[in-house]
C-alpha positions in Angstrom: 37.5 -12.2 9.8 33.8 -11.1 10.7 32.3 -13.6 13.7 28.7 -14.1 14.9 28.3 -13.8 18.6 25.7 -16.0 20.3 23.1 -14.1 19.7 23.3 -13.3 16.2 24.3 -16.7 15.3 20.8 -17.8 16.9 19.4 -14.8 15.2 21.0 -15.8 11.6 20.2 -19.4 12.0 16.7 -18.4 12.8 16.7 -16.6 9.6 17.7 -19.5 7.7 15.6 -22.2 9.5 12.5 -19.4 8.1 13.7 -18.9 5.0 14.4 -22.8 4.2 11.0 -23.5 5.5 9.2 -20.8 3.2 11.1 -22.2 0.4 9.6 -25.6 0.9 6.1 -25.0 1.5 6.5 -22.6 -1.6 7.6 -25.5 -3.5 5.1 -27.9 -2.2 2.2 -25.3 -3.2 3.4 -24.9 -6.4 3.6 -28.5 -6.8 0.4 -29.0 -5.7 -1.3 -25.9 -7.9 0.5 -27.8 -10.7 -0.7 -31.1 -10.5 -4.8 -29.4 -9.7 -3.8 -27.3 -13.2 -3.3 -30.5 -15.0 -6.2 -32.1 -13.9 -8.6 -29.5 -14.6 -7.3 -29.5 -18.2 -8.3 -33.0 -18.9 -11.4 -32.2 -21.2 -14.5 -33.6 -19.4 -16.2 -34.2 -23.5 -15.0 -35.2 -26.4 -13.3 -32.2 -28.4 -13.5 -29.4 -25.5 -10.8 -27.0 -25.9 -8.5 -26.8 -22.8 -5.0 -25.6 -22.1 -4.1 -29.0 -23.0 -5.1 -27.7 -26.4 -2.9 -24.6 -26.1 0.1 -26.6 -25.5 -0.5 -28.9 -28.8 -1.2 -32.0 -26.4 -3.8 -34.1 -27.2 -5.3 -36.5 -23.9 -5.3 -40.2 -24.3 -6.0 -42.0 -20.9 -3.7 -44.5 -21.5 -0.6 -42.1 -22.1 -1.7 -40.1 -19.5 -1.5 -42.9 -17.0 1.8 -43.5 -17.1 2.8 -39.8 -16.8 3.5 -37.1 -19.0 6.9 -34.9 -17.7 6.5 -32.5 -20.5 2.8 -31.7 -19.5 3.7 -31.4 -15.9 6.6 -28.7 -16.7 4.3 -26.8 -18.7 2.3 -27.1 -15.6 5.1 -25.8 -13.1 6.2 -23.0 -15.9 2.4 -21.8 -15.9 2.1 -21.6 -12.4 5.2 -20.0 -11.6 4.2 -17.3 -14.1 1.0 -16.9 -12.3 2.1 -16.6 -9.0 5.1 -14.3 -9.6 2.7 -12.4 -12.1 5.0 -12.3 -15.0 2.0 -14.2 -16.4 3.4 -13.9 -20.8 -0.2 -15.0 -22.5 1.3 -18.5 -23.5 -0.5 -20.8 -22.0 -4.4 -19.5 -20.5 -7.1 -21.1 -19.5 -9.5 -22.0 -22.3 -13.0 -22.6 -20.0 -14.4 -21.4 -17.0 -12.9 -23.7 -14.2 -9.5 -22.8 -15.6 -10.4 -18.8 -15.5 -11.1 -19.4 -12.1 -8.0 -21.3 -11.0 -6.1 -18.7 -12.4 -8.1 -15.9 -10.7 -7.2 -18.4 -7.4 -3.1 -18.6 -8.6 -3.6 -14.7 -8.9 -4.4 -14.0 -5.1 -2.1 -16.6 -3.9 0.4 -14.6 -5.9 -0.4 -11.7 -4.3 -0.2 -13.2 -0.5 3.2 -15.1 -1.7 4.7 -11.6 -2.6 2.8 -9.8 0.5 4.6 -12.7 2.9 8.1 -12.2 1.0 8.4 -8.4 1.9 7.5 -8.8 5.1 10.3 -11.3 5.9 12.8 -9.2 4.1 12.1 -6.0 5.7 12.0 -8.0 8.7 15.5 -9.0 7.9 16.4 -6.1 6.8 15.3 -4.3 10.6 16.9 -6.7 12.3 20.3 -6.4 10.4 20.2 -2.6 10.4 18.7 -2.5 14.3 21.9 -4.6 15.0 24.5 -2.1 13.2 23.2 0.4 15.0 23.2 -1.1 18.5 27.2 -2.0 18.1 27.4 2.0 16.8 25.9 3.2 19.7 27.9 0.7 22.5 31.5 1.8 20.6 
């Protein structure tokens, strides 16, 4: 059986407690991003050609009151594909405010993925740093 001693159990639920907490605020910004995508597709005159058109849904206030799911994972899907920069040419943006949210989703992208190797080669350090102290003390 492998056990943690006190210090790498403080060290691994540190890693955790970091990782958790990365996972949320990543989830809260994409949420966020998601909900700013959608409203920046709501045409601002009749018959302008948004994203909203790229997806085949038309805006009516009154549906769009009461919530639209399938717009909003459309939303999520976009963004994710932004951020992690698979980005497949599905859905784009159609006018100038949505190029330039997208050329926003494209930078946090690149800080999202900048943060991520840091913490793993930081994990990665602190694992292999740890092997190699218990080598050295046997």
């Amino acid at each position: 059986m492998f056990f943690l001693s006190g210090i790498q159990a403080k060290k691994v639920a540190s890693m955790v407690a970091g990782i958790l907490l990365f996972l949320t605020i990543s989830i809260l910004i994409f949420h966020l991003s998601a909900c700013v995508w959608i409203r920046i597709g709501i045409p601002t005159y009749p018959d302008e050609q948004t994203w909203f058109s790229k997806v085949n849904y038309h805006y009516i206030e009154e549906d769009f009151l009461y919530g639209n799911f399938d717009l909003y994972l459309e939303s999520i899907y976009f963004i994710t594909m932004s951020v992690t920069s698979a980005g497949y040419g599905d859905i784009t943006g159609l006018t100038v405010r949505e190029s330039c949210f997208t050329m926003f989703l494209e930078v946090l992208g690149l800080a999202f993925h900048g943060y991520l190797i840091s913490k793993l080669k930081d994990f990665s350090l602190s694992t292999t740093g740890d092997v190699m102290k218990q080598q050295e003390v046997q």
